[in-house]
N, C-alpha and C positions, 0 to 999 in steps of 0.2 A: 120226713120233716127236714129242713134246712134252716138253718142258721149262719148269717154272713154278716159282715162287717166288712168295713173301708178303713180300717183300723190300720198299725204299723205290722199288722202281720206276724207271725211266727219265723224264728231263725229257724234254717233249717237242720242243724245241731240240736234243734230244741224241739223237733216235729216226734223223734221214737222216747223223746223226756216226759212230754208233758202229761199223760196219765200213769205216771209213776207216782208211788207215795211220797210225799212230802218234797215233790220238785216245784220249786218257785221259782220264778225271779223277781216278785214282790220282797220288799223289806217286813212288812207285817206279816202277808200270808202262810198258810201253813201246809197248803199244797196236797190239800186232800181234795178241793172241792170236785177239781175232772174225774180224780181217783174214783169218788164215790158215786158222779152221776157216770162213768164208765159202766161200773158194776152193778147199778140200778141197771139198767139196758140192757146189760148182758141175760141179768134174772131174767129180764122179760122175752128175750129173747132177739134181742134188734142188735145189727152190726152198725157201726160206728165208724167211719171215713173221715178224715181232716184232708183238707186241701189247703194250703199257705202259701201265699208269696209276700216276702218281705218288702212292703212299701205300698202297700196292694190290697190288704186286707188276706182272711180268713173265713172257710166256709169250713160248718161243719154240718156230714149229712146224717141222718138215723133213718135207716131203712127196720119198716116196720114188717112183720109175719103177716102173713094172712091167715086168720083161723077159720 
């Protein structure tokens, strides 16, 4: 599965931050939410790939097991 955006991208400072707990760069957020769909995926067994260029957008891939 893939998910992408045309979006402003991920700094690349911020590419081994952002499934850490409670790393934001929201004012409101609290920085769980990649945390926890991370470790949902992990349970299941899927690895998880981020690709970013800043100005560029963000893809992110989830390779699934074959049972």
């Amino acid at each position: 599965m893939v998910v992408e955006d045309e979006g402003a991208g991920i700094p690349k400072e911020h590419l081994d931050l952002i499934f850490q707990p409670f790393f934001t760069t929201k004012p409101q957020g609290t920085g769980l939410g990649l945390t926890i769909t991370l470790q949902i995926a992990k349970d299941h067994g899927r690895e998880t790939r981020v690709e970013s260029t800043p100005g560029s957008g963000t893809r992110i891939t989830m390779s699934f097991p074959i049972l």
